[in-house]
C-alpha positions in Angstrom: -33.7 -31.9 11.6 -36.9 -29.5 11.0 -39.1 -30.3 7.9 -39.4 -26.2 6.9 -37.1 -24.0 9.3 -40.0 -22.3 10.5 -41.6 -26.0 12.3 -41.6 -26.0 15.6 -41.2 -29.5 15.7 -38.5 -31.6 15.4 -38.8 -34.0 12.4 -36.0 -36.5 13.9 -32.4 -36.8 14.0 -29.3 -38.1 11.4 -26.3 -39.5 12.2 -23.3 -39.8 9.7 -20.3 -41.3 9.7 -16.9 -42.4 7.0 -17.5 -38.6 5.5 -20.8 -38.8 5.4 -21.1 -41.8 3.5 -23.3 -43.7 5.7 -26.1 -42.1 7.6 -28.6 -43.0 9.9 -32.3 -41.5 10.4 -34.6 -41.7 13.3 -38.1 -40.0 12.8 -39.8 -38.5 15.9 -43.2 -40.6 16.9 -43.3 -43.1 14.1 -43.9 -47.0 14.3 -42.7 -49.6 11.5 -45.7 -47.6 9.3 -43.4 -44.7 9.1 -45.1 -42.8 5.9 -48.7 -43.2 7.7 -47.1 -42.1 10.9 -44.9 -39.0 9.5 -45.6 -38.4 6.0 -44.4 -34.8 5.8 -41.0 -36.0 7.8 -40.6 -39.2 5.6 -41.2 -37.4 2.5 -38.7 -34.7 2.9 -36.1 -37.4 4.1 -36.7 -39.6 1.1 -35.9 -36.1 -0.9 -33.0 -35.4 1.2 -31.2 -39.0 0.6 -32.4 -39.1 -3.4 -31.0 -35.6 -3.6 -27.4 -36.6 -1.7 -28.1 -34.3 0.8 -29.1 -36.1 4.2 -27.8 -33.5 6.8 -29.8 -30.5 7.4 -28.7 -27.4 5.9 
């Protein structure tokens, strides 16, 4: 997934599974210190997975 459509990076990849139930995240170049690594990536994943919505659009 892309933070803003118009990134040219991308922020990481999601994985779902059991109807999209269960997902799982991987942010691009980030350690264990993943806000201090990627904060715009980790901040818009928080909002994606407090808002239900984990899959890009």
């Amino acid at each position: 997934w892309k933070v803003a459509d118009n990134d040219p990076e991308i922020a990481g990849y999601i994985k779902t599974a059991n109807n999209d139930r269960f997902f799982l995240a991987t942010i691009r170049n980030a350690g264990h210190m993943v806000p201090y690594d990627q904060p715009r990536a980790m901040l818009n994943l928080l909002e994606r997975f407090l808002s239900s919505q984990p899959k890009s659009p």
